[in-house]
C-alpha positions in Angstrom: 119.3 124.7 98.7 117.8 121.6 96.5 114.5 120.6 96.1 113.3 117.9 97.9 111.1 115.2 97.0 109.4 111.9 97.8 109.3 108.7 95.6 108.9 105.5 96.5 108.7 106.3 100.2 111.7 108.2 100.4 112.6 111.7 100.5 115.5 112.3 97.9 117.2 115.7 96.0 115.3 116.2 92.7 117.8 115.6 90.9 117.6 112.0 91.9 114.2 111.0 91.2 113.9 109.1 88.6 110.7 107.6 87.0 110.5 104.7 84.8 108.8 105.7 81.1 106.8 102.0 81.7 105.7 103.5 84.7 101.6 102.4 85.0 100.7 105.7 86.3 102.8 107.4 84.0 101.6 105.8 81.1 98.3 106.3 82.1 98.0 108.6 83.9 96.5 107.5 87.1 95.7 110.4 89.8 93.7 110.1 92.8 92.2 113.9 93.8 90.0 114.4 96.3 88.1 117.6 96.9 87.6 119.3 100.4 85.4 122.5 101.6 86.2 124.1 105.0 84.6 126.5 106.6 85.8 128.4 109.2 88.8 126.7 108.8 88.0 123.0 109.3 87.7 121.1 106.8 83.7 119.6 106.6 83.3 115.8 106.9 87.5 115.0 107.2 86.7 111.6 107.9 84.6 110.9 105.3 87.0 112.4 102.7 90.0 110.6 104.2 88.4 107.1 104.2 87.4 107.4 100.5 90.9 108.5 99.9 92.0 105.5 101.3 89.8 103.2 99.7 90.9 104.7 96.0 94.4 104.8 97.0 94.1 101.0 97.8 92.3 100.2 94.8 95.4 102.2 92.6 97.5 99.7 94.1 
């Protein structure tokens, strides 16, 4: 079975993806992490964490 991955919105074989060496994040290596504690297994605050992930993602571009 291959390994399945998504780029650019699409799920494609590994062996397809492809990414560009003048890639922005690639050449600088852009990330966007974000840290969550559960407890008792739900995560605390969700929507707090999600909304600042989405205002960083959205600022990444």
């Amino acid at each position: 079975m291959s390994e399945i991955v998504y780029l650019n919105g699409s799920l494609i074989p590994r062996s397809q993806a492809k990414i560009s060496p003048l890639d922005y994040g690639f050449l600088y290596g852009f990330g966007l992490f974000e840290t969550m504690r559960a407890y008792g297994g739900q995560v605390f605050r969700l929507d707090s964490h999600l909304n600042r992930l989405a205002r960083s993602a959205k600022i990444l571009g």
